[in-house]
NUVONU-240735 format. One line per field, with one value per residue (C-alpha): residue number from 0; residue in one letter; chain; x, y, z. Coordinates in Angstrom, 3 decimals. Each point is the difference from the previous one (the first is absolute). Example, Ala and Ser with C-alpha at 12.3 -4.5 7.8 and 13.67 -1.06 7.14 Angstrom:
<pts>
pos	c(0	1)
code	c(a	s)
unit	c(A	A)
X	c(12.300	1.370)
Y	c(-4.500	3.440)
Z	c(7.800	-0.660)
</pts>
This chain:
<pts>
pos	c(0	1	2	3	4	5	6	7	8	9	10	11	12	13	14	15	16	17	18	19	20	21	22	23	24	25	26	27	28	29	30	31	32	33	34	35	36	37	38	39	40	41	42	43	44	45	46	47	48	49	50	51	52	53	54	55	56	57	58	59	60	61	62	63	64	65	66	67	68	69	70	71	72	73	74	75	76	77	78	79	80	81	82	83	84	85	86	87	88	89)
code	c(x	x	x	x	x	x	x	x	x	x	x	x	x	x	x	x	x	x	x	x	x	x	x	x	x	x	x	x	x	x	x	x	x	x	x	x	x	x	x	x	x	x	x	x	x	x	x	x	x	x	x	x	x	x	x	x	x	x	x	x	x	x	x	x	x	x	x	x	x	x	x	x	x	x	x	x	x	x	x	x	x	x	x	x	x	x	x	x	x	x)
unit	c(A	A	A	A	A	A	A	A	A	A	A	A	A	A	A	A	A	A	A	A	A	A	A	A	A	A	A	A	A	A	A	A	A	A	A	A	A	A	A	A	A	A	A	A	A	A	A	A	A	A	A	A	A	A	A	A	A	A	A	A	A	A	A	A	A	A	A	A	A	A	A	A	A	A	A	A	A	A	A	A	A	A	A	A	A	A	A	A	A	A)
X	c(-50.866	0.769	-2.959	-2.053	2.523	-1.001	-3.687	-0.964	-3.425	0.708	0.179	-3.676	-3.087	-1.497	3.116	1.174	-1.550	1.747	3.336	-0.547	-1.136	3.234	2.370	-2.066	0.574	4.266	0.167	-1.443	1.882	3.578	-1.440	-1.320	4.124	1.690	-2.275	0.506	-4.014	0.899	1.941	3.154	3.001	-0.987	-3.035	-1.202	2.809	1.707	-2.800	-0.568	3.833	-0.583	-3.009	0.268	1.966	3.112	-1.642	-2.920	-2.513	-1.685	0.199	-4.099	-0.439	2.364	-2.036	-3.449	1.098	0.914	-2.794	-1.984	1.424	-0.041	-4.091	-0.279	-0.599	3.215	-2.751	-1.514	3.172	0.349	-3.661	0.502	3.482	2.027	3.605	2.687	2.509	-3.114	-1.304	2.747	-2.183	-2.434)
Y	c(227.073	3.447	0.204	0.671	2.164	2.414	-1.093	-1.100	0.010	-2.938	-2.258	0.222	-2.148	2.772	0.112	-3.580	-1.424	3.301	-0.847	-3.686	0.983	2.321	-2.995	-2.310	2.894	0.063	-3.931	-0.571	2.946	-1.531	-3.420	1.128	1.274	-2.902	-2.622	2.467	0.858	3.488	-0.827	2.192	-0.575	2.400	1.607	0.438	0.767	2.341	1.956	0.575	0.839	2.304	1.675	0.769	2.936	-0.715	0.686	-2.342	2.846	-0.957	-3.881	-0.277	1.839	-2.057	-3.046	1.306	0.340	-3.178	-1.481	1.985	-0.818	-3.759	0.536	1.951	-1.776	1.017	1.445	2.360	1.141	3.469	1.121	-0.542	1.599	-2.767	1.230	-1.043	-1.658	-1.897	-1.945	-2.544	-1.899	-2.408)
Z	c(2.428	-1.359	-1.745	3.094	2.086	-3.225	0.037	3.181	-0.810	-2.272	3.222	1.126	-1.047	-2.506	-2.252	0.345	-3.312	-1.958	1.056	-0.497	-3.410	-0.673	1.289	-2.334	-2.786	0.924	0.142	-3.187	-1.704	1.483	-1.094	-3.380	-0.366	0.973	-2.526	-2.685	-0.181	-0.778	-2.718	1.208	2.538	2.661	-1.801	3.930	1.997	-2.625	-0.722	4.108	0.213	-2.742	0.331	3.594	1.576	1.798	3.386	-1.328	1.148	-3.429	-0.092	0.722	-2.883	-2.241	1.475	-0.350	-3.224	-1.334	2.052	-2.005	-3.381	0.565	0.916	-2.948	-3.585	-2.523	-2.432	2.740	1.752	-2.328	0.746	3.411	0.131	1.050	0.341	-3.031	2.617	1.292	-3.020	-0.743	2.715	-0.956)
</pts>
């Protein structure tokens, strides 16, 4: 899995239950897309495609982000800074 030749320390006991929880985050996000949840074709994948740099040295960020937005409720997101690109999730 190339997810762990980049974190290898995603592989041991201690950070099992955080990757299980980020998989859990991507499944639902790619299932959220395809049963039109979020409203948009490709709200998810676009806005990764977008939003990260060509070399993807930024896609954690772009992630974090939406992650973030989607945990956030719509009438708190300006106090807390939520990003423009970010708030078409609900």
């Amino acid at each position: 899995m190339e997810l762990l030749k980049t974190n290898p320390d995603w592989d041991t006991a201690e950070r099992r239950q955080a990757m299980n929880h980020f998989m859990a985050r991507l499944i639902f996000c790619f299932f959220a897309e395809d049963t039109n949840i979020f409203h948009s074709d490709g709200l998810f994948t676009n806005t990764i495609a977008q939003m990260s740099a060509s070399d993807s040295s930024n896609t954690h960020e772009v992630l974090a982000e939406i992650f973030r937005a989607m945990a956030t409720p719509p009438k708190e997101r300006e106090a807390a800074g939520i990003r423009n690109w970010a708030n078409g999730f609900p």
